[in-house]
C-alpha positions as CSV (number, residue, x, y, z in Angstrom):
1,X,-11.7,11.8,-8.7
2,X,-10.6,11.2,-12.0
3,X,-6.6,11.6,-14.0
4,X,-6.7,13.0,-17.4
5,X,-6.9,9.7,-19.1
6,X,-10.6,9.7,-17.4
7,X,-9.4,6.7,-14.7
8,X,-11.6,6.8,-11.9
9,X,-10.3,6.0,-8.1
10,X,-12.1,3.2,-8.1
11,X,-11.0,1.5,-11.2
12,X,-7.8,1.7,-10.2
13,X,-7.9,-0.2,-7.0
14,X,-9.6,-2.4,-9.0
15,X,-6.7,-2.7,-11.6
16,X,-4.6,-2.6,-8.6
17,X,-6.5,-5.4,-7.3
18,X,-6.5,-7.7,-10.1
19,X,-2.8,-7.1,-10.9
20,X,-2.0,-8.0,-7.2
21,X,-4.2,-11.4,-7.5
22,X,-1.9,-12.1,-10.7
23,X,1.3,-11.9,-9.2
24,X,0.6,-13.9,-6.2
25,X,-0.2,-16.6,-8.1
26,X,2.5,-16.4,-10.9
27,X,5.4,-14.8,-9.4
28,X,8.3,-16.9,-8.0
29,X,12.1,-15.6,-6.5
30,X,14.5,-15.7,-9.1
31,X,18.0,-16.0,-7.8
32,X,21.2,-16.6,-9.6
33,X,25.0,-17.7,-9.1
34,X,27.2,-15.0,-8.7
35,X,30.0,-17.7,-9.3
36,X,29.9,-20.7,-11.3
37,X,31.3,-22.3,-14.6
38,X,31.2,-19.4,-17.1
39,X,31.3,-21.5,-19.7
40,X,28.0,-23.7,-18.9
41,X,26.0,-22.1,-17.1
42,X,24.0,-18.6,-16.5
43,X,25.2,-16.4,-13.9
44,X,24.0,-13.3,-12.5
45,X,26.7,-11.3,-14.7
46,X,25.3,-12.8,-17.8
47,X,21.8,-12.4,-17.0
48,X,22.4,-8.1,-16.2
49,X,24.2,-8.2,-19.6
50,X,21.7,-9.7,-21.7
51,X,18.8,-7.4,-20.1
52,X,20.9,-4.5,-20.6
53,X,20.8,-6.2,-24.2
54,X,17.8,-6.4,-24.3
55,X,16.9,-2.7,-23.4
56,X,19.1,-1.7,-25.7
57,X,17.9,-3.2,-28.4
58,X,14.5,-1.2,-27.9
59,X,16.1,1.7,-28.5
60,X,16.0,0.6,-32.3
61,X,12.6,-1.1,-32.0
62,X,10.8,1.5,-30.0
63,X,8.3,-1.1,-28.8
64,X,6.4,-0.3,-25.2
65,X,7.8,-0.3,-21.9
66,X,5.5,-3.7,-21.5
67,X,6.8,-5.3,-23.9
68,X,10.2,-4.8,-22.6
69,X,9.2,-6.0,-19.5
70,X,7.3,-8.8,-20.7
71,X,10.6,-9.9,-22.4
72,X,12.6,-9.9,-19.4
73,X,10.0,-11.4,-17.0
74,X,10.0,-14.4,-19.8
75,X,13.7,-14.9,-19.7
76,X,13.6,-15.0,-15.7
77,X,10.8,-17.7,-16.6
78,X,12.8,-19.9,-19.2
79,X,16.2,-19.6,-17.2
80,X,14.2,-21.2,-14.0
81,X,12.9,-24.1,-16.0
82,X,15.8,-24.7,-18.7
83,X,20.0,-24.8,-17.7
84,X,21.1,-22.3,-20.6
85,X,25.0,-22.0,-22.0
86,X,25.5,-18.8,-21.8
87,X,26.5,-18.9,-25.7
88,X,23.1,-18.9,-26.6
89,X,21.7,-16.0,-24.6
90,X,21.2,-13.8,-27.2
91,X,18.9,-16.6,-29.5
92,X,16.6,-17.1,-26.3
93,X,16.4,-13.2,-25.4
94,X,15.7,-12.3,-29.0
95,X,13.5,-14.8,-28.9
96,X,11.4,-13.5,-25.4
97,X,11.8,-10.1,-26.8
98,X,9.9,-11.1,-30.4
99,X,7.3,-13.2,-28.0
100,X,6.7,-10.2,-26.1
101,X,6.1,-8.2,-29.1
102,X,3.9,-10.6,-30.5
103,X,1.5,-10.6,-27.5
104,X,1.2,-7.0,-26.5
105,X,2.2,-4.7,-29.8
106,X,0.2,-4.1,-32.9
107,X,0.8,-6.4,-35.7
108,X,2.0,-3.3,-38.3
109,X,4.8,-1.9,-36.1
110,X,6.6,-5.8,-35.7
111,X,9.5,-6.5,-37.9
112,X,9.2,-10.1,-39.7
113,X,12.0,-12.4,-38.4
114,X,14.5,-11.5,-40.9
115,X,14.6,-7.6,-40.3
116,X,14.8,-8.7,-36.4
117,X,17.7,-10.9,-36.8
118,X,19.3,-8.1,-38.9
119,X,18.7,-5.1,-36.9
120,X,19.9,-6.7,-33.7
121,X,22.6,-8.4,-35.2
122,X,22.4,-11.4,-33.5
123,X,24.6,-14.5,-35.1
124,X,21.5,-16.7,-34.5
125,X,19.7,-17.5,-37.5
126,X,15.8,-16.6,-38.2
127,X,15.7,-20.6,-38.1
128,X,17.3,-20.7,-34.5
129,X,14.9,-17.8,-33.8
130,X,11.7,-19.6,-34.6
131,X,13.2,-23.0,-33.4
132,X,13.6,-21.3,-29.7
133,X,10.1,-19.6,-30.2
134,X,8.6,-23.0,-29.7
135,X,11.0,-24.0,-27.3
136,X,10.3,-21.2,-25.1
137,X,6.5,-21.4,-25.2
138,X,6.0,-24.9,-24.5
139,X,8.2,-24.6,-21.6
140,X,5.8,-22.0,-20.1
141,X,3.2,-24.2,-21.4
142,X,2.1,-21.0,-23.6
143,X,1.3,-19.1,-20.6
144,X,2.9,-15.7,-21.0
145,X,0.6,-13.3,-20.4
146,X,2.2,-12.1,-17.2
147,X,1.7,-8.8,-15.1
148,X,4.8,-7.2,-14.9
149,X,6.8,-4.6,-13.3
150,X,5.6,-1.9,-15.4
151,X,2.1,-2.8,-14.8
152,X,3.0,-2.0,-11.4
153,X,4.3,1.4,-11.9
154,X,1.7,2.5,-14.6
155,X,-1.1,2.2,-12.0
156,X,0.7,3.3,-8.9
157,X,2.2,6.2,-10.8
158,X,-1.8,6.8,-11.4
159,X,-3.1,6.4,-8.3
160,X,-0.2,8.6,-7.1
161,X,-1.5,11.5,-9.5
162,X,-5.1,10.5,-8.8
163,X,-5.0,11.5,-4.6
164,X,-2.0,13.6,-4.6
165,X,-2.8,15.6,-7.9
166,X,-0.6,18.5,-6.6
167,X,2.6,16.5,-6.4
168,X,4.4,17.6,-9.3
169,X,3.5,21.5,-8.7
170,X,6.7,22.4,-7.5
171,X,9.1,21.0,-10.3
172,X,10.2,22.9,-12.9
173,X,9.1,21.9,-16.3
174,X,7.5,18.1,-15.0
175,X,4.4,16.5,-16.1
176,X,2.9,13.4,-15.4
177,X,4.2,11.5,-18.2
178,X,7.4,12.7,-17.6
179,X,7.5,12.2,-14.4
180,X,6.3,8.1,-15.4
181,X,9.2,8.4,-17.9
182,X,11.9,9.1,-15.1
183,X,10.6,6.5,-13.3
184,X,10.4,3.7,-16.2
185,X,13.9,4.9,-17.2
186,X,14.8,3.7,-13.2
187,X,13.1,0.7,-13.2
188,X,14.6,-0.5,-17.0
189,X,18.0,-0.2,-14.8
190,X,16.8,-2.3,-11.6
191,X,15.4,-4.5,-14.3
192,X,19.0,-5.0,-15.2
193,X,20.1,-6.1,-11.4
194,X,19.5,-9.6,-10.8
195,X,19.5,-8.8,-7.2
196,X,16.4,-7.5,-7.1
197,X,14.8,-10.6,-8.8
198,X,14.4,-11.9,-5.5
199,X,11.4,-9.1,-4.6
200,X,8.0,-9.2,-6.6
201,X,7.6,-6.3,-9.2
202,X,4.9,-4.5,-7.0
203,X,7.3,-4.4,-4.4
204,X,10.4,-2.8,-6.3
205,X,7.7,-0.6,-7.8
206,X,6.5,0.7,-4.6
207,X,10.1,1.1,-3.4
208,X,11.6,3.1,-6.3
209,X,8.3,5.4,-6.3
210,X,9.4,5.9,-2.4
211,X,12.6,6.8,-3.2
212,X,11.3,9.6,-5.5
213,X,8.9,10.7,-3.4
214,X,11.3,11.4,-0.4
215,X,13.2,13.3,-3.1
216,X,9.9,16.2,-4.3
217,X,7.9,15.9,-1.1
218,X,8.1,16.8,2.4
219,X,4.9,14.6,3.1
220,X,6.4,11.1,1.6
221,X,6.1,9.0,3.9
222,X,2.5,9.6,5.0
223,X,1.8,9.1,1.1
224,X,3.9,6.4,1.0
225,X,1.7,4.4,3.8
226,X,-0.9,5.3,2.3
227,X,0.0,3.6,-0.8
228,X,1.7,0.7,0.9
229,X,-1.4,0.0,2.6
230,X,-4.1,0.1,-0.8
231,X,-1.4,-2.5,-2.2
232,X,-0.6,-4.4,1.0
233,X,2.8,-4.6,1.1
234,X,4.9,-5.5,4.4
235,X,7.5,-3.1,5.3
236,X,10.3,-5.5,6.1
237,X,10.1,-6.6,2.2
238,X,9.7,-2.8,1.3
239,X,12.8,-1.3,3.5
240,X,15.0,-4.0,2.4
241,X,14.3,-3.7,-1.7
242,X,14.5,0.1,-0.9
243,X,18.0,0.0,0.2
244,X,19.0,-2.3,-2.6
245,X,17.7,-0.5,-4.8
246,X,19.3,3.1,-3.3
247,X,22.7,1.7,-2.9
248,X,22.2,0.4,-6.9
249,X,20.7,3.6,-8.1
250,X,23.6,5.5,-6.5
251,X,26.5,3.5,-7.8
252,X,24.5,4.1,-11.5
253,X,24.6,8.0,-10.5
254,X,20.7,7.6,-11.3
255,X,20.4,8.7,-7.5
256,X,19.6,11.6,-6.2
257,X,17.4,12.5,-9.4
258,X,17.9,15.7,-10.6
259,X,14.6,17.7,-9.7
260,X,14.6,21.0,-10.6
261,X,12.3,23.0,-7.8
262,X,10.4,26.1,-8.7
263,X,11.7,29.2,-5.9
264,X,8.4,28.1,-3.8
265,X,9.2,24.4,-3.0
266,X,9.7,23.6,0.4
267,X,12.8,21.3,-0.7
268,X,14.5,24.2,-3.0
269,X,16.7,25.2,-0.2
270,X,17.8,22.1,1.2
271,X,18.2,21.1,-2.2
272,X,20.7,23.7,-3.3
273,X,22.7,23.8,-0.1
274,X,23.6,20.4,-0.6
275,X,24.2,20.8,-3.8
276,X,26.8,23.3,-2.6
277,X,28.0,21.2,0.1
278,X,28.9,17.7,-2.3
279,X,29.4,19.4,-5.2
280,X,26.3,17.0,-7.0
281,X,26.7,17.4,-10.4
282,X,23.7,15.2,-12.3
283,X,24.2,14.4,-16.3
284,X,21.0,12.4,-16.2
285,X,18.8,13.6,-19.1
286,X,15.4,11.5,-19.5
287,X,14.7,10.8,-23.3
288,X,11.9,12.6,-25.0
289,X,10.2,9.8,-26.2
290,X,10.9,7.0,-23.5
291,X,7.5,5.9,-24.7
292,X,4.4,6.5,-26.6
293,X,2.6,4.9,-24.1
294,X,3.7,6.9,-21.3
295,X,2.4,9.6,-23.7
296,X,-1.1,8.5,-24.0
297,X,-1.8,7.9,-20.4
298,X,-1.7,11.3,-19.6
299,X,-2.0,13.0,-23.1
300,X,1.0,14.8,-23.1
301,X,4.8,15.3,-24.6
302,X,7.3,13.4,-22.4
303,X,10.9,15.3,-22.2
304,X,12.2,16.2,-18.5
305,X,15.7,16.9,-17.7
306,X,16.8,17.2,-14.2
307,X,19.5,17.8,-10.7
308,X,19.0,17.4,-7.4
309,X,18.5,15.8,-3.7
310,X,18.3,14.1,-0.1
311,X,19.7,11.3,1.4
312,X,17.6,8.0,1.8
313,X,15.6,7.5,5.0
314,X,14.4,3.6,4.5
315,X,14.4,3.2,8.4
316,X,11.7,5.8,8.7
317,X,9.6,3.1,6.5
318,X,9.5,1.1,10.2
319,X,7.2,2.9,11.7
320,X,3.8,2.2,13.0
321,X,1.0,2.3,10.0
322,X,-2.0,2.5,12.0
323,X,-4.0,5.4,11.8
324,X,-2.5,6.6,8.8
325,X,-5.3,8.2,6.1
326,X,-6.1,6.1,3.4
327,X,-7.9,2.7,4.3
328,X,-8.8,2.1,0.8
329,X,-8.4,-1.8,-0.3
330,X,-7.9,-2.8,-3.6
331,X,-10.7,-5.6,-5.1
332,X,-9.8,-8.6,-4.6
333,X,-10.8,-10.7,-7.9
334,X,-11.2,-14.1,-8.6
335,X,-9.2,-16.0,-11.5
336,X,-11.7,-16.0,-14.7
C-alpha cells in the first residue's frame, strides 16, 4: 500500500512514530495572559497578531509551510524562556522566521538580511536582526530542530490517503494536495489562536482533520478511531481541542468548508438542503500555490475552491474504541 509519492504504510507509522517520540519530549503548554500591562508584557492579543504577521509575511517570501511553522513554534519557545515588550515583537519574529528559514529552506531561495528587513518592513535594523539571532539561539541552547504542527498534518494527511485512498472521490475538482492545502490554510489560522497552544500539534492536527472528515464522509468517525488509535491520542484531549477549534473556525467563517460533492455523494443532499435552509454562503477560495511542497508530495497542481456542510458532532468522539479496525501502532524509536 503505497501514495503517489511512493510512501509505504509502514514507513509512515514509522514517521508517525518518531514524530510522536519528538513531541513528547520537546513539547510544553504554552499559555498566555489574556489581560495584563500592554505596555510590558506579551499577551495573547499580541502573540495572535504577530503570527498572523508572521503568515503574512510568507505570502512575499513563499518559504514552506514548515518553515512557517518552525517560526512560530520558536516564538512560543523564546516567549516561555524570555519576558518580551511587546515593542520588540516584530525584531524577535523576524528573527524566528529567518532562523526557520535557515534550518529547513535551500540556501538560494533566502534573502540576505538586508532584502529581509526591507521586504517586511520591519523598523528593526539588520544589526537588531542578527543581534536577536544570537539571542534567540542560545536561549534554546541552539536546539531548534523541532517537529511541528505541519509535520503532523503532512503524515496524517498521508496515512489518511494511504488506507482510505477513495476519500476524495466524491468532491468535485479535489486532489490530494489540494485537499493538504485546505487543511494547511486551517491550521496557519489555529496557528494564529493562542488558545490552542495549550494542546500538542498532533493533537490539533488530528482534531482539524476530524472536523473535515465529518464534513466529506459518512464513515468519519470509524476512520477517525482508526487514526486516533495509530497516533495514540486520548479522546478527552481530542473532543475538547475539537470544539475549540470548531467554535474558532466558525467565527473565522473557515467552517463549514465549502466541498463541492459530485451528484453521487452520499452527503450532496444533505449538503444542499442545508444550504437552502441557512442560506450558507462560503467566499473561502484556497490559493493555488499554498505551497510547493504540498505540490511535490503528491505530484500534482494545488488550486481547490469550495461550499458546503454539517454541523460538528465532537460528543460522538466519546465513544467506546474497542474493536474498532485498525490496530496498527506506530514505532516507537529511541532518541539517536
Amino acid at each position: 500500500m503505497k501514495l503517489h509519492s511512493g510512501i509505504s504504510a509502514k514507513h509512515l507509522l514509522q514517521m508517525l512514530g518518531e514524530s510522536l517520540y519528538k513531541e513528547q519530549t520537546q513539547w510544553k503548554s504554552v499559555s498566555y495572559k489574556t489581560q495584563g500591562n500592554e505596555q510590558q508584557e506579551v499577551l495573547g492579543q499580541h502573540r495572535d497578531e504577530i503570527v498572523s504577521w508572521i503568515i503574512y509575511q510568507n505570502s512575499h517570501f513563499h518559504f514552506s509551510p514548515e518553515t512557517v511553522c518552525l517560526s512560530i513554534y520558536l516564538l512560543d519557545k523564546f516567549l516561555q524562556h524570555v519576558k518580551v515588550r511587546p515593542k520588540y515583537l516584530h525584531c524577535v519574529s523576524i528573527s524566528c522566521y529567518f532562523i526557520a528559514a535557515k534550518t529547513l529552506e535551500e540556501d538560494e531561495v533566502i534573502p540576505c538580511t538586508v532584502d529581509l528587513v526591507k521586504i517586511s518592513q520591519v523598523t528593526c535594523s539588520v544589526a537588531e536582526i542578527l543581534r536577536m539571532e544570537a539571542v534567540i539561539l542560545n536561549k534554546l541552547n541552539w536546539n531548534i530542530k523541532y517537529v511541528t504542527a505541519t509535520d503532523f498534518l503532512h503524515i496524517l494527511h498521508a496515512m489518511l490517503m494511504c488506507y482510505h485512498p477513495q476519500l476524495l472521490d466524491g468532491l468535485r475538482n479535489m486532489t490530494p494536495s489540494q485537499h493538504l492545502g485546505v487543511l494547511t490554510r486551517k491550521l496557519f489560522f489555529c496557528l494564529s489562536n493562542h488558545h490552542l497552544q495549550t494542546f500538542k500539534p498532533s493533537v490539533i492536527c488530528l482534531a482539524m482533520i476530524s472536523l473535515e472528515l465529518e464534513q466529506i464522509s459518512q464513515n468519519w468517525l470509524s476512520i477517525m478511531l482508526m487514526i486516533q488509535q495509530m497516533a495514540g491520542i486520548d479522546n478527552k484531549s481530542l473532543v475538547w481541542c475539537r470544539e475549540v477549534i470548531s467554535r474558532f473556525l466558525v467565527e473565522k467563517h473557515l467552517l463549514p468548508t465549502g466541498y463541492h460533492f459530485l451528484p453521487h455523494h452520499p452527503l450532496r443532499r444533505i449538503t444542499t438542503m442545508k444550504r437552502k435552509a441557512e442560506q450558507v454562503e462560503s467566499d473561502e477560495e484556497v490559493e493555488d500555490d499554498i505551497s510547493d511542497a504540498i505540490k511535490r508530495l503528491y505530484n500534482e497542481d494545488t488550486s481547490c475552491d469550495g461550499n458546503l456542510i454539517r454541523a460538528s458532532c465532537g460528543s460522538e468522539l466519546h465513544q467506546d474504541t474497542e474493536g474498532t479496525s485498525g490496530q496498527l501502532k506506530p514505532t516507537p524509536v529511541a532518541a539517536n
